[in-house]
C-alpha positions as CSV (number, residue, x, y, z in Angstrom):
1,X,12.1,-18.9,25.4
2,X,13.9,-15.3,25.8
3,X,12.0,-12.3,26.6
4,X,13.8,-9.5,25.7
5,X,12.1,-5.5,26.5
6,X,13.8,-2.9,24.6
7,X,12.7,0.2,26.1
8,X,12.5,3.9,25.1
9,X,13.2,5.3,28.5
10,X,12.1,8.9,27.3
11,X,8.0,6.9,27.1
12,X,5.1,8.4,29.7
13,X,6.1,7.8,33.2
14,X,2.5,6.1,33.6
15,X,3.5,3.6,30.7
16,X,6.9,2.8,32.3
17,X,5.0,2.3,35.9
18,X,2.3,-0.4,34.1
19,X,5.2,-1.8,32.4
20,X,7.6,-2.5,34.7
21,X,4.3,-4.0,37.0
22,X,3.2,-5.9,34.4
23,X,6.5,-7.6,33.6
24,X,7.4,-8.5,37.3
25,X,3.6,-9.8,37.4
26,X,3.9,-12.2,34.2
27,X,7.1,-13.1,34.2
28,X,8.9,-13.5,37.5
29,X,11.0,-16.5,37.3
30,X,11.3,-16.5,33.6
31,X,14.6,-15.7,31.2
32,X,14.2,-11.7,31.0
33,X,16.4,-9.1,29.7
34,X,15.6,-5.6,30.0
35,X,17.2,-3.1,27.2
36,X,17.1,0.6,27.6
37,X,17.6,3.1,24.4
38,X,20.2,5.6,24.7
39,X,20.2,7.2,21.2
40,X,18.4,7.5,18.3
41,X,19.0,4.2,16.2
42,X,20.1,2.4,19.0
43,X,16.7,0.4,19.6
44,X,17.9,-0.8,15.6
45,X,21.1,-1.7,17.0
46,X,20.0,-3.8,20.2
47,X,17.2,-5.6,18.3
48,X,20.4,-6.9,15.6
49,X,21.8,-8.2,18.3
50,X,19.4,-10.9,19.0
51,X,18.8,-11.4,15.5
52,X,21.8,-13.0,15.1
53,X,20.8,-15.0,18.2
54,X,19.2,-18.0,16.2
55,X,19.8,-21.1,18.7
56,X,16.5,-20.0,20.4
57,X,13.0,-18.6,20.1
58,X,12.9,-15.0,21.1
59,X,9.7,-13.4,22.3
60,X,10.8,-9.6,22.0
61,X,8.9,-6.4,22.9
62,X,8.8,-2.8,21.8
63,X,8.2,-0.3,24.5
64,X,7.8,3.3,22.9
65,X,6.1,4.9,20.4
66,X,5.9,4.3,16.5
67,X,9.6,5.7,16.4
68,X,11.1,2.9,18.6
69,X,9.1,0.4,16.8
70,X,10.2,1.2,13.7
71,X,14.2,0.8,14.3
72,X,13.0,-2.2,16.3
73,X,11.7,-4.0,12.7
74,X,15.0,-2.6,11.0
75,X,16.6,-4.9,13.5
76,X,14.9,-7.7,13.2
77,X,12.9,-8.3,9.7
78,X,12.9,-11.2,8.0
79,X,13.7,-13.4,11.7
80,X,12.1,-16.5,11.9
81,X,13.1,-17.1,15.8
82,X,11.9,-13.7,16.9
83,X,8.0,-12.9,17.4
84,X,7.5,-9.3,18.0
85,X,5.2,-7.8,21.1
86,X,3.9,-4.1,20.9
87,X,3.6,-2.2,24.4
88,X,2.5,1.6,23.1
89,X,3.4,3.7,25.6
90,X,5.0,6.5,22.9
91,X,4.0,9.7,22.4
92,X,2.8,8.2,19.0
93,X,1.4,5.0,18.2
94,X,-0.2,5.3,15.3
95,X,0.3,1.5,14.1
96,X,-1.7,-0.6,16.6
97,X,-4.9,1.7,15.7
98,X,-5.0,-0.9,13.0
99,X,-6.1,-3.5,15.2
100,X,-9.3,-1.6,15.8
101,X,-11.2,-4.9,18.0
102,X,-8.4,-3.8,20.2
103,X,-7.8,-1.1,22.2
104,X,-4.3,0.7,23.0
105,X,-5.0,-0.5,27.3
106,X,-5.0,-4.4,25.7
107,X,-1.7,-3.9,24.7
108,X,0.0,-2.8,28.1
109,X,-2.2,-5.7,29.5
110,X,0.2,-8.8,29.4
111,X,-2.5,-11.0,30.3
112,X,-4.2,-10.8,26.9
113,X,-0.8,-12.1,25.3
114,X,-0.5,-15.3,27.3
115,X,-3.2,-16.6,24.5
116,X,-2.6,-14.1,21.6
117,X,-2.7,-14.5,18.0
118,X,0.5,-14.6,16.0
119,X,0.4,-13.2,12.6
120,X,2.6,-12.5,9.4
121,X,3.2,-8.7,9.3
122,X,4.1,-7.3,5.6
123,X,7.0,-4.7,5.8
124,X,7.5,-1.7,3.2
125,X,11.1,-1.3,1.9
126,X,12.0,2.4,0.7
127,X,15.7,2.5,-0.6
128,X,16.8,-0.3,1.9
129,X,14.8,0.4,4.9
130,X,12.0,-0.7,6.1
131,X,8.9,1.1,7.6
132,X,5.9,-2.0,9.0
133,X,3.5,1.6,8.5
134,X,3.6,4.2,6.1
135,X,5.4,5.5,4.0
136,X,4.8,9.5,2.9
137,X,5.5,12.3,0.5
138,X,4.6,16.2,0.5
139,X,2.8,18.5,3.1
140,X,2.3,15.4,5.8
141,X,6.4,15.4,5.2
142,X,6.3,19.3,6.3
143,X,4.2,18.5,9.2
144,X,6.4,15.4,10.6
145,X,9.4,17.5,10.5
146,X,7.6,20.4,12.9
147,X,6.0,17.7,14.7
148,X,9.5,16.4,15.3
149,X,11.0,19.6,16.2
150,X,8.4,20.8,18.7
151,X,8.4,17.3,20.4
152,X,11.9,17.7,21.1
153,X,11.3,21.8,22.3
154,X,8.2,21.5,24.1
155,X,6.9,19.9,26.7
156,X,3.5,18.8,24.8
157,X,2.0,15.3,24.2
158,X,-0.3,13.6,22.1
159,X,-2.3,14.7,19.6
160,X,-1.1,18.8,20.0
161,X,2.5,18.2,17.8
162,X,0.4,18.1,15.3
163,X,-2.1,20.6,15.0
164,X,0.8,22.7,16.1
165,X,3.1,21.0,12.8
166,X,0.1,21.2,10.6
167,X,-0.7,25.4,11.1
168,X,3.1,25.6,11.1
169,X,3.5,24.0,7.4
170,X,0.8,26.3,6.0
171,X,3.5,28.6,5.5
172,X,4.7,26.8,3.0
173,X,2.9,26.1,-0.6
174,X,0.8,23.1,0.3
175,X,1.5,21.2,-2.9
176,X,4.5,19.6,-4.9
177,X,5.6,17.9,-8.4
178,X,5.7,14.4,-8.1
179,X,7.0,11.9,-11.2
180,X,5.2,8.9,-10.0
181,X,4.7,4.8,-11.4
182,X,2.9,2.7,-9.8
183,X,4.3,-1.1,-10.9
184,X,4.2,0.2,-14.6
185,X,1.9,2.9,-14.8
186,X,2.7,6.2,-14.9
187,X,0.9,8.5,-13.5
188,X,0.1,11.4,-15.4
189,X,-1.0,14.0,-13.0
190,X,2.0,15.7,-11.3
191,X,1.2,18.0,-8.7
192,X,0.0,16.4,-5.5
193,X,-0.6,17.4,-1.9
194,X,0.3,14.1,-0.2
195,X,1.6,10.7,-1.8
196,X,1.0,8.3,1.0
197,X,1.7,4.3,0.9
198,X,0.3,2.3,3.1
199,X,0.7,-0.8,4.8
200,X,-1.1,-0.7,8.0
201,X,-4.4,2.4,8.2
202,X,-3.4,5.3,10.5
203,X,-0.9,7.6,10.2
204,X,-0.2,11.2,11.8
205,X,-2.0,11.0,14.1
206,X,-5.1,9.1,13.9
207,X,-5.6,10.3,10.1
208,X,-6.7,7.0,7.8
209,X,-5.8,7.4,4.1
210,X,-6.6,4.0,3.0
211,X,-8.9,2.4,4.9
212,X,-8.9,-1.1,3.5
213,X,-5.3,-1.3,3.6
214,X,-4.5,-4.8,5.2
215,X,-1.0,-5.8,6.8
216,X,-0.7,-9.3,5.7
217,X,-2.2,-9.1,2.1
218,X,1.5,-8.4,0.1
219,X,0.1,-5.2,-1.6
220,X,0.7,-1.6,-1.0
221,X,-2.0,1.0,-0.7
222,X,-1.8,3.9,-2.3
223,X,-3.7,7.3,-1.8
224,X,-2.8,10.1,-3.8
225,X,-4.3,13.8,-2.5
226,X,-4.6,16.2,-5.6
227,X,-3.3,20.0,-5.4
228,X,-5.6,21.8,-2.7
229,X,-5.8,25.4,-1.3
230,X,-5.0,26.3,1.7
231,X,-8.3,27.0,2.5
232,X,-9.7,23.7,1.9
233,X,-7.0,21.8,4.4
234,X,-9.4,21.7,7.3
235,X,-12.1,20.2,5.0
236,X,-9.7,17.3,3.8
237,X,-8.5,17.2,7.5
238,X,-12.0,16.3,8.8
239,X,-12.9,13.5,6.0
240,X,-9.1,12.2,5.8
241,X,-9.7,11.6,9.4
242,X,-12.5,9.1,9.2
243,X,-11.4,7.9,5.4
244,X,-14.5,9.5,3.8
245,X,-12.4,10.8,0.8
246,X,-12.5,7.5,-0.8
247,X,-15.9,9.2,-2.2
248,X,-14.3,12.2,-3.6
249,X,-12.5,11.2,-6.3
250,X,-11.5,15.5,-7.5
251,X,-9.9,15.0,-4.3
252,X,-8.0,12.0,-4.2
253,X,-7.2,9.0,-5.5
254,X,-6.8,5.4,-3.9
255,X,-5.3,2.7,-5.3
256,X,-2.8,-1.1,-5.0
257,X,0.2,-2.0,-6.2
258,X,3.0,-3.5,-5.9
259,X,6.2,-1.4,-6.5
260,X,5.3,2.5,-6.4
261,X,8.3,4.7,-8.0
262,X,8.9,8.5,-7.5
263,X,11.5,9.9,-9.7
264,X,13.6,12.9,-8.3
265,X,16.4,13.4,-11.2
266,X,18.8,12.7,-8.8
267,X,17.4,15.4,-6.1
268,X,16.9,15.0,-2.6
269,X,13.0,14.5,-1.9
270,X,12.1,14.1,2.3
271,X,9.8,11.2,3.0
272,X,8.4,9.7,6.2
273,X,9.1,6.4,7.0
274,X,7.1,5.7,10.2
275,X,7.3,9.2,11.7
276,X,10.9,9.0,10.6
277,X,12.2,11.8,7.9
278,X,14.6,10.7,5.8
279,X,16.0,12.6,2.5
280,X,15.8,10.2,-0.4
281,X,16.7,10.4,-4.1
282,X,14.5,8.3,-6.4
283,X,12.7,6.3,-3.6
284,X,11.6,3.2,-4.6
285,X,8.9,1.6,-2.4
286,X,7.9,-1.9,-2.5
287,X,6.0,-4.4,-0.6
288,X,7.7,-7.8,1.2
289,X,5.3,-9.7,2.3
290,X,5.4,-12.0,6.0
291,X,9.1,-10.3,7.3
292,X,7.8,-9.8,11.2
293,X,6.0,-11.9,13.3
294,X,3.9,-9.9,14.8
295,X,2.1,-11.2,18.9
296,X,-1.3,-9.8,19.5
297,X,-3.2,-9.6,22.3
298,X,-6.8,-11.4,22.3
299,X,-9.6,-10.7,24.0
300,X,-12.2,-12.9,25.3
């Protein structure tokens, strides 16, 4: 067995300092290789590298936030050999909120791996990428992009980005025209606020637009946010939050599927893949199901 750490170096000094302890404490002695990101896209680039490294069973681990985890998968989905670890130390790590029986300390705690579960993780494919969390269209697009920009600019952490994204977008009209099928549906309605599809529960944050979605189940989970006011965005912030909007349907609509469609006449349309804004023309987004193999921790 290979242990391979592919680590954002730009991650909380405190989350470097456990992990670095944590890896001389569990695996002295063992075959260890440490990778360091220089670049954007290069975490994508190392994790190829062992994909192609079939001869032997990898046990890799993503050290960063939802970012690094994300080119990580692009890497390596659909590898049989490689079993994928999560060490959140990120500024945001949105997708191991999913494993709620967990919490984000169990992760950096290699002791709870020794005897963890392995399970099939589904993967979203948008236009030939992948994204293992969500994938998003509309003012949560508008608030990714400032959250991006003031991450880079400012010395500020956690959950701040993106309050500061969030009052930053309100600039801007808080709604857009969206041609959308769901497997072959079409959805009549046009204007939306957000078109989010899910495969994991948490996004931006800590904000939960489907609640049931499952990781392992081979379906998408879709939650569609009708046109709101400005004035009603901190109401829909405070029920988005906990997933309460489920019982509102004037404000939104939740639903499965398997292949969702948005259809852009050719234009450019930004989604977020992961925390990850890319500029897409007629994204099509659809579910393959078991492509990571995913180590969790257990407890007790």
């Amino acid at each position: 067995m290979k242990y391979v750490f592919i680590i954002n170096p730009n991650s909380s000094k405190d989350g470097l300092y456990t992990l670095m302890d944590q890896i001389k404490t569990h695996f002295k002695g063992c075959d260890v290789i440490i990778e360091k990101t220089q670049s954007s896209e290069h975490a994508t680039h190392i994790a190829r590298k062992y994909a192609f490294k079939t001869e032997e069973e990898i046990l890799m681990f993503a050290c960063g936030g939802d970012g690094t985890l994300h080119e990580i998968v692009n890497g390596i989905a659909g590898c049989k050999h490689i079993t994928l670890a999560i060490v959140p130390i990120g500024t945001g790590n949105d997708f191991v909120k999913y494993f709620d029986h967990l919490k984000k300390e169990d992760f950096l705690d290699f002791s709870l791996l020794k005897n963890g579960d392995i399970i099939n993780c589904d993967l979203l494919k948008v236009n030939g990428e992948y994204a293992i969390n969500t994938v998003s269209f509309g003012f949560d697009v508008n608030v990714a992009r400032y959250v991006n920009k003031y991450r880079k600019t400012l010395p500020v952490r956690g959950i701040i980005p993106y309050y500061m994204g969030m009052l930053a977008s309100l600039k801007n009209p808080i709604s857009s025209e969206f041609h959308i099928q769901i497997d072959d549906k079409k959805i009549q309605q046009e204007l939306f606020s957000f078109v989010v599809i899910t495969n994991a529960r948490y996004y931006g944050g800590g904000y939960k637009p489907c609640p049931g979605a499952l990781i392992n189940d081979g379906i998408l989970d879709i939650c569609l946010i009708n046109d709101i006011k400005r004035t009603e965005i901190l109401k829909l912030a405070k029920v988005y939050q906990k997933g309460e909007h489920l019982s509102l349907p004037e404000l939104a609509y939740v639903t499965k599927g398997h292949i969702v469609s948005l259809h852009t006449n050719n234009e450019g349309i930004y989604g977020n893949l992961d925390g990850e804004i890319r500029l897409l023309k007629n994204p099509t987004i659809e579910v393959e199901q078991g492509m990571i193999r995913l180590l969790i921790p257990r407890k007790g």
